[in-house]
C-alpha positions as CSV (number, residue, x, y, z in Angstrom):
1,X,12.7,47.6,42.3
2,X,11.9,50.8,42.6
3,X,8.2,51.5,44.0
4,X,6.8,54.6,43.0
5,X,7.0,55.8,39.5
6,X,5.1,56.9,37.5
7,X,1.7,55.7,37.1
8,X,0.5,57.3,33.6
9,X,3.4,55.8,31.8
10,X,4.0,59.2,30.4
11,X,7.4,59.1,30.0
12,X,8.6,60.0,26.3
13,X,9.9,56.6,24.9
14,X,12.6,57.9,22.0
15,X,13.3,54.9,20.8
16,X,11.2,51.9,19.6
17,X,9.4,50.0,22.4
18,X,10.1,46.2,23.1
19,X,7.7,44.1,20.6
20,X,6.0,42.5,23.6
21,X,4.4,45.9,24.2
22,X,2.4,45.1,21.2
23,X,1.0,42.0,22.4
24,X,-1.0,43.2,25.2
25,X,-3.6,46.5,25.5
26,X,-3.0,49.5,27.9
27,X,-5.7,50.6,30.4
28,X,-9.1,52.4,29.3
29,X,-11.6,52.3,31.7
30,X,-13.0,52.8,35.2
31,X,-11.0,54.0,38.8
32,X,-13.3,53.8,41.0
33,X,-13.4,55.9,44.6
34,X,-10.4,55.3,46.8
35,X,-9.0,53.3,44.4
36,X,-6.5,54.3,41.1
37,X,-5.2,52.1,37.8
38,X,-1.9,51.1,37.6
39,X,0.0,49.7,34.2
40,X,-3.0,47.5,32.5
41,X,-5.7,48.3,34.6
42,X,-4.7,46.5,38.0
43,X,-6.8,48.1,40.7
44,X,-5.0,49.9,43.6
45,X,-5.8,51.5,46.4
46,X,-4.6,55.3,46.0
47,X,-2.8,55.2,49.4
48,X,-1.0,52.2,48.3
49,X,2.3,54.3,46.4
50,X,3.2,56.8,49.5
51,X,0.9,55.9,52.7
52,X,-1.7,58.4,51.9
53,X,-5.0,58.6,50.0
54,X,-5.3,60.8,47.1
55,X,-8.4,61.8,47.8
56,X,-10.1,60.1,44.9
57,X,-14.2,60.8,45.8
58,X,-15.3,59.8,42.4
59,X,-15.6,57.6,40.1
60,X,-13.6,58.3,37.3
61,X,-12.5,57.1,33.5
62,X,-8.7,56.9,33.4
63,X,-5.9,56.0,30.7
64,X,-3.0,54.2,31.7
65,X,-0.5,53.8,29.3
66,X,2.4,51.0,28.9
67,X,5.4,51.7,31.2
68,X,8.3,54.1,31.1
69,X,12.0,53.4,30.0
70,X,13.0,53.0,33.6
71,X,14.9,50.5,35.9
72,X,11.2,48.3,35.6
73,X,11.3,47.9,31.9
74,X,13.1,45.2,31.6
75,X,10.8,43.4,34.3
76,X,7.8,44.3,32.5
77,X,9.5,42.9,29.4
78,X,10.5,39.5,31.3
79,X,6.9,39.1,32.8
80,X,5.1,39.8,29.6
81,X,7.0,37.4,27.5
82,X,6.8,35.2,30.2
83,X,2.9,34.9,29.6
84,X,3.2,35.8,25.5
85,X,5.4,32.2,25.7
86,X,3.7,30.0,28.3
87,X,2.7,26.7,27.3
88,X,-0.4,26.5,28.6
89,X,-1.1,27.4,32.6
90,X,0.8,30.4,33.7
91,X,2.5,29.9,36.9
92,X,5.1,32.5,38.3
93,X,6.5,32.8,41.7
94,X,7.3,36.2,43.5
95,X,9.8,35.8,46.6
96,X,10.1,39.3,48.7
97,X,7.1,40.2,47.2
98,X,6.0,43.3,49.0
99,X,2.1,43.6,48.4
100,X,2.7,41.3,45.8
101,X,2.5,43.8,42.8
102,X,3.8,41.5,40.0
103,X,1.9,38.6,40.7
104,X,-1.0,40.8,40.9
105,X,-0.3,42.5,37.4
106,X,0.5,38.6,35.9
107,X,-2.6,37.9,36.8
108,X,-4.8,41.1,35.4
109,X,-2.5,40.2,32.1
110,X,-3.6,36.8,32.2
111,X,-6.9,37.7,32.5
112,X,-6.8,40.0,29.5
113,X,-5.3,37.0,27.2
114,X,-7.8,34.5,28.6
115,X,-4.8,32.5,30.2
116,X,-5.2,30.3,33.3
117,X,-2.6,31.3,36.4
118,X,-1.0,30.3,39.3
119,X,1.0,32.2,41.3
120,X,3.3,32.0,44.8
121,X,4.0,34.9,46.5
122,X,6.3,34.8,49.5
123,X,7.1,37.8,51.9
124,X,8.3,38.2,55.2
125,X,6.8,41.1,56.7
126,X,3.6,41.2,57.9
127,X,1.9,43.8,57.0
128,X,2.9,43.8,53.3
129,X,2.2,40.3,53.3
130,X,-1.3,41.3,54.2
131,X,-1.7,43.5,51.6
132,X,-0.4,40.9,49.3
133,X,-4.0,39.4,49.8
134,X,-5.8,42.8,49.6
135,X,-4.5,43.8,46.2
136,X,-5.6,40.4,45.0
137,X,-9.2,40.5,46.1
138,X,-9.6,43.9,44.7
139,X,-8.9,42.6,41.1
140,X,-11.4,39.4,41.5
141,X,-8.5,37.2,42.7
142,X,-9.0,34.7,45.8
143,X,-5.6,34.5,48.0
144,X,-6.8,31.1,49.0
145,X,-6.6,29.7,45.4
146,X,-2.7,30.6,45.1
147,X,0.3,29.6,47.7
148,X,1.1,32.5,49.4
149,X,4.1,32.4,51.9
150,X,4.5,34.9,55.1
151,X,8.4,34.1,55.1
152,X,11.4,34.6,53.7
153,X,13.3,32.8,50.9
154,X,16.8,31.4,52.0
155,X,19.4,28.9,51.2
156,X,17.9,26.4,53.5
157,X,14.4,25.9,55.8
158,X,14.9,27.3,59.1
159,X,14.6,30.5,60.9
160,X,16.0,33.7,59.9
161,X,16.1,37.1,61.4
162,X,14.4,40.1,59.6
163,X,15.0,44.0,60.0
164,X,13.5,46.8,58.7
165,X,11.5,50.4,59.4
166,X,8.2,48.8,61.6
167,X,5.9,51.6,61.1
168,X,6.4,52.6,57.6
169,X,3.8,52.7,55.0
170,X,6.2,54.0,52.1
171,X,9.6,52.7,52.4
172,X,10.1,48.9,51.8
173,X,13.7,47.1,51.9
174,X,13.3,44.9,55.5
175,X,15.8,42.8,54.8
176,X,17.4,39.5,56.5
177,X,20.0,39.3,58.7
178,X,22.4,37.0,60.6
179,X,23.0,36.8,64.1
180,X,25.7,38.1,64.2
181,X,24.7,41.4,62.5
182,X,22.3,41.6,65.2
183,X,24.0,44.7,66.6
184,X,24.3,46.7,63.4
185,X,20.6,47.2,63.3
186,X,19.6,46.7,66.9
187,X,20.0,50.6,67.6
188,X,18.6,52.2,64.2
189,X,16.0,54.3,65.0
190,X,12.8,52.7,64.3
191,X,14.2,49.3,63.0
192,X,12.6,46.0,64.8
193,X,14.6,42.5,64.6
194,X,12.0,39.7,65.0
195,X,12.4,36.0,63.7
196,X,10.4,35.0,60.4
197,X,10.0,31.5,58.9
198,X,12.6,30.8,55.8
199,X,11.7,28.7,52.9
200,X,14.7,27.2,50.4
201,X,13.3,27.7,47.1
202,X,13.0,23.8,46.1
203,X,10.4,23.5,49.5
204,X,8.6,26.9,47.8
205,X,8.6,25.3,44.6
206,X,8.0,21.9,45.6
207,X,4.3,21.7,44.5
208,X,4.7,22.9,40.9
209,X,5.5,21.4,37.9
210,X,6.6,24.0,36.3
211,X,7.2,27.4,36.6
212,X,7.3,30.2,34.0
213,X,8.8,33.0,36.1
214,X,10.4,33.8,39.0
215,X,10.9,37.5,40.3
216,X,13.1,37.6,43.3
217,X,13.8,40.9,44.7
218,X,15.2,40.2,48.3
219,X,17.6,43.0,49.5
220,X,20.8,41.6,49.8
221,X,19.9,37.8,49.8
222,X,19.8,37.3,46.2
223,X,22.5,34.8,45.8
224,X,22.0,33.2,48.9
225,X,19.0,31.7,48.0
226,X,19.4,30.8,44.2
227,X,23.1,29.7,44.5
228,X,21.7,26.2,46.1
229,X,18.6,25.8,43.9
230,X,19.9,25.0,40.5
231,X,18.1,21.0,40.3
232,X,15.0,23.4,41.3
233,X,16.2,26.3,38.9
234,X,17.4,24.0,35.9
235,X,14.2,20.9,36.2
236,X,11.2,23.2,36.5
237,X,12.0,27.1,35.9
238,X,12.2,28.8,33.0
239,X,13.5,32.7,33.5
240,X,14.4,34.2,36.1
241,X,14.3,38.1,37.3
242,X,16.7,39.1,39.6
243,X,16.3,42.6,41.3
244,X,20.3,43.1,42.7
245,X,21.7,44.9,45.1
246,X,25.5,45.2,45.8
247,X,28.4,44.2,42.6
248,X,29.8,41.5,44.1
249,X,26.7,39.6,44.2
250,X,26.1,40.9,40.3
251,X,29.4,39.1,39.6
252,X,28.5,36.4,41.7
253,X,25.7,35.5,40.3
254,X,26.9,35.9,37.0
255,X,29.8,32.8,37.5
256,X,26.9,30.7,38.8
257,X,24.2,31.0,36.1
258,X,26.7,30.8,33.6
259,X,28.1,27.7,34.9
260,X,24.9,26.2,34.5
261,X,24.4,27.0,31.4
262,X,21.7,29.6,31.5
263,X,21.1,32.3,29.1
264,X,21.3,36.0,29.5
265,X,19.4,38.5,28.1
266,X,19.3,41.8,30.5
267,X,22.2,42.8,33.1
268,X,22.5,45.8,34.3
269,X,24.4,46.8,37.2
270,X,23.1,48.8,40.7
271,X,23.8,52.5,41.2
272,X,24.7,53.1,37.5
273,X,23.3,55.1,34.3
274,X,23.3,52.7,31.3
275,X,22.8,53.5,27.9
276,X,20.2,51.0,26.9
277,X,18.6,50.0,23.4
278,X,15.4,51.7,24.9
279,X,17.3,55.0,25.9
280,X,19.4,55.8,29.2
281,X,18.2,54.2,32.3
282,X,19.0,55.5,36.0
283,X,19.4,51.9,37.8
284,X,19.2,52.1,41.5
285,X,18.4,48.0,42.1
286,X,20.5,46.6,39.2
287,X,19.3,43.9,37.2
288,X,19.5,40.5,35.5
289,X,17.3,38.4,33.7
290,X,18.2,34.7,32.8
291,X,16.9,32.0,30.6
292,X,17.2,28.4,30.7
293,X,18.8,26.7,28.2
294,X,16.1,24.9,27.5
295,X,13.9,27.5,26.4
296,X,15.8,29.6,23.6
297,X,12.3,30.5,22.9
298,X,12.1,32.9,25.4
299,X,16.0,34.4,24.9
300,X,14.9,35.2,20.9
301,X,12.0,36.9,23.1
302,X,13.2,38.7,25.9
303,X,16.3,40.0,22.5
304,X,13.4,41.1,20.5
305,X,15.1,38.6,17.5
């Protein structure tokens, strides 16, 4: 998804927000110095969007409205439901989770509902991964009480190969690669190629019952990893929030929810303008969001029926 938007959630909404909205309470409160609010109060240091402090000296009372009709709407609408509708513990799992920022908000929304939480988080590159931990402490959450992965998610458990800018504090995308695309990416200026750990999502799941959510955003390897999963996918998640990356695998993933059976309720396509219910989105990742069939609860939901 997209990382830096806006943060006031000032956007004009012309048409009528998604119920959910309604359920849970924007931000009124305290930044304090170095630090800035995000959607529903989650605490963030103010170099955190773009690689550079702000500059915030003081301490400061700030409003932070609900988010913008943008390409994250529809993950703020899967993620809220996903806690409106939990039967009992919350648990949600974030694979290529950057610094871990919708685990992080889960758990601030939690918190505001009175809801206990688990959470995995799994990302491959190392510094994110370590600010993955930071953003937790800072809102009052212990890394240690949550499984938190520095890998990458992938069809099977093994080794894979991971690319991407090394000394970058504001673009994110490393991404995985094969072997033999070693030599598309071994001369870009500034890219690294190292080896990372690779998880299949039944070993990342493995310790969980259930799990309410699961937010996957991995450049490119999307498919990959959830085309093996379904006796994970269809025994022990309920939705799932797919951040896409190319039309084929859009299509491809389409055939193999469907053959499973699961439900659809968002799917929108990469690089496109859509015409939404909530007003015209600019979609750079595309997305989908998909139910399974045993919780129609949560299509009626995610539909606002």
């Amino acid at each position: 998804m997209t990382l830096i938007g806006s943060l006031l959630g000032t956007t004009r909404q012309a048409r009528p927000a998604h119920c959910v909205f309604r359920e849970f309470a924007p931000y009124d409160g305290w930044a304090e110095p170095g630090f800035e609010r995000w959607f529903y109060g989650l605490n963030i240091r103010d170099w955190l969007f773009t690689g550079e402090s702000k500059g915030y000296t003081d301490r400061r009372a700030v409003h932070v409205g609900h988010p913008p009709v943008d390409e994250e709407y529809f993950e703020w609408i899967a993620l809220l439901t996903s806690i409106a509708h939990a039967r009992g513990r919350f648990c949600m799992a974030e694979l290529g989770a950057g610094w871990g920022r919708w685990i992080a908000s889960a758990a601030v929304l939690c918190r505001q509902r009175g809801v206990d939480c688990s959470f995995i988080g799994v990302e491959a590159e190392a510094s994110r991964f370590e600010w993955m931990k930071m953003v937790l402490r800072d809102n009052g959450i212990n890394p240690d009480d949550h499984d938190l992965l520095r890998a990458a998610v992938a069809d099977r458990d093994g080794e894979l190969l991971l690319t991407g800018l090394e000394a970058s504090d504001d673009v994110y995308g490393h991404k995985t690669i094969r072997a033999d695309e070693v030599s598309l990416y071994e001369n870009v200026p500034g890219y690294t190629i190292r080896p990372v750990p690779a998880y299949s999502l039944k070993t990342v799941c493995a310790h969980y019952q259930y799990i309410d959510l699961i937010d996957i955003d991995v450049q490119g390897a999307e498919y990959d990893s959830l085309a093996p999963a379904f006796d994970t996918l269809d025994s022990k998640v309920g939705m799932v929030h797919i951040g896409t990356h190319t039309r084929k695998i859009e299509r491809s993933l389409k055939r193999v929810f469907r053959a499973h059976g699961w439900l659809n309720a968002f799917s929108f396509p990469c690089h496109s303008e859509v015409e939404t219910r909530f007003g015209r989105v600019k979609f750079l990742d595309g997305v989908q969001t998909w139910v399974n069939p045993d919780r129609p609860d949560l299509l009626a939901a995610l539909l606002d029926k």
